[in-house]
C-alpha positions as CSV (number, residue, x, y, z in Angstrom):
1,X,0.0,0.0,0.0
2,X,2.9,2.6,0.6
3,X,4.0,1.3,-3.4
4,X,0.6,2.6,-4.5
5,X,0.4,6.0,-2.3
6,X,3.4,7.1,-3.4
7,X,3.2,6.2,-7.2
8,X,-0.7,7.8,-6.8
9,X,0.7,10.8,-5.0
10,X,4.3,11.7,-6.5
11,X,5.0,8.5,-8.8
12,X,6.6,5.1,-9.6
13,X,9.7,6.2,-8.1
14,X,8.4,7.8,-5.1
15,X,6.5,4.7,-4.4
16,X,9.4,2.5,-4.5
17,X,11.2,4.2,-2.2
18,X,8.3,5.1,-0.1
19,X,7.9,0.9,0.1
20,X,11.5,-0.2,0.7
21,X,12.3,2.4,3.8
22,X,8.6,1.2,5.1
23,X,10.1,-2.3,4.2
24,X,13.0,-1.3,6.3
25,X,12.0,0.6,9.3
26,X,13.3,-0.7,12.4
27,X,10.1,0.4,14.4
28,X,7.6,-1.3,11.9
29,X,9.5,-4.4,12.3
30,X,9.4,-4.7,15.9
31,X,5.5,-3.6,16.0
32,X,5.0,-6.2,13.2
33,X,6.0,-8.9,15.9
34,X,3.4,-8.0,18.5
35,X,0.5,-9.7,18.9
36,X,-1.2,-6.3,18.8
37,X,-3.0,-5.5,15.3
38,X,-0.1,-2.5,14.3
39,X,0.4,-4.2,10.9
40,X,-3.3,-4.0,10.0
41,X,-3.6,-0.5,11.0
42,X,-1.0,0.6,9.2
43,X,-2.2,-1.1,6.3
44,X,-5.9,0.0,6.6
45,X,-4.9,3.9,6.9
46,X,-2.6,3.6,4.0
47,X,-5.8,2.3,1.8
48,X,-8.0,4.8,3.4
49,X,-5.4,7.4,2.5
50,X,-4.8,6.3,-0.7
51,X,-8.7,5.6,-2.0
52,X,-8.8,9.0,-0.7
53,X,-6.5,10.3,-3.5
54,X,-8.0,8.4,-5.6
55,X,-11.7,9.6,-5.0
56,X,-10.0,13.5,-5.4
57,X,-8.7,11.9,-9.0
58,X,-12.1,10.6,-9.9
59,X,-14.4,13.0,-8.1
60,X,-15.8,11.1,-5.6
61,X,-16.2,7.6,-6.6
62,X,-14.0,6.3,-4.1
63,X,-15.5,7.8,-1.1
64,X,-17.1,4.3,0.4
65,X,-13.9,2.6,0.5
66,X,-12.5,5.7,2.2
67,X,-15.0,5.5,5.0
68,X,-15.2,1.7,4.9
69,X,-11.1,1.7,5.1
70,X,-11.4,4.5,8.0
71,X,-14.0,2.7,10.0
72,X,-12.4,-0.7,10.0
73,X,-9.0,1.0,10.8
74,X,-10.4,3.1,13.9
75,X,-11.8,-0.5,15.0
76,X,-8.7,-2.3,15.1
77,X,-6.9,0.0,16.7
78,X,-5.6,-1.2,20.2
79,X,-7.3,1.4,22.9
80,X,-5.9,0.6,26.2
81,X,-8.9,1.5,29.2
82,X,-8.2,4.7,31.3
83,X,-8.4,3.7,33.9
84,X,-7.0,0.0,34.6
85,X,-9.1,-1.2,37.6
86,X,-12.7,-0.9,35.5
């Protein structure tokens, strides 16, 4: 998904690098190993940002997989409770 944001944003070129640093980044590996859904998150708000370009592109066709992307995103997310003890 970083590939296609950064060839639908700045280019093929863009994209490539755009996917081998996020290929690369120390942080994204180690999150990748946690049992916590950080992979699928980052995933999900790459395609939400991306069908998001794309519905700019295309006035407006994309807009359902933007919120679709957004909702399912904001749903995986990890929330730890405020407070512990309820």
């Amino acid at each position: 998904m970083t590939y296609r944001l950064g060839r639908a944003l700045w280019g093929r070129e863009a994209g490539l690098i755009g996917a081998l640093l996020a290929a690369l980044l120390p942080l994204h590996l180690q999150y990748a190993q946690i049992a916590r859904p950080y992979s699928l998150l980052a995933l999900l708000s790459l395609a939400s940002a991306y069908f998001l370009v794309r519905a700019w592109a295309t006035t407006g066709r994309s807009l359902g997989r933007v919120a679709l992307t957004g909702a399912f995103s904001f749903y995986t997310h990890y929330k730890r409770p405020v407070c512990p003890g309820i």
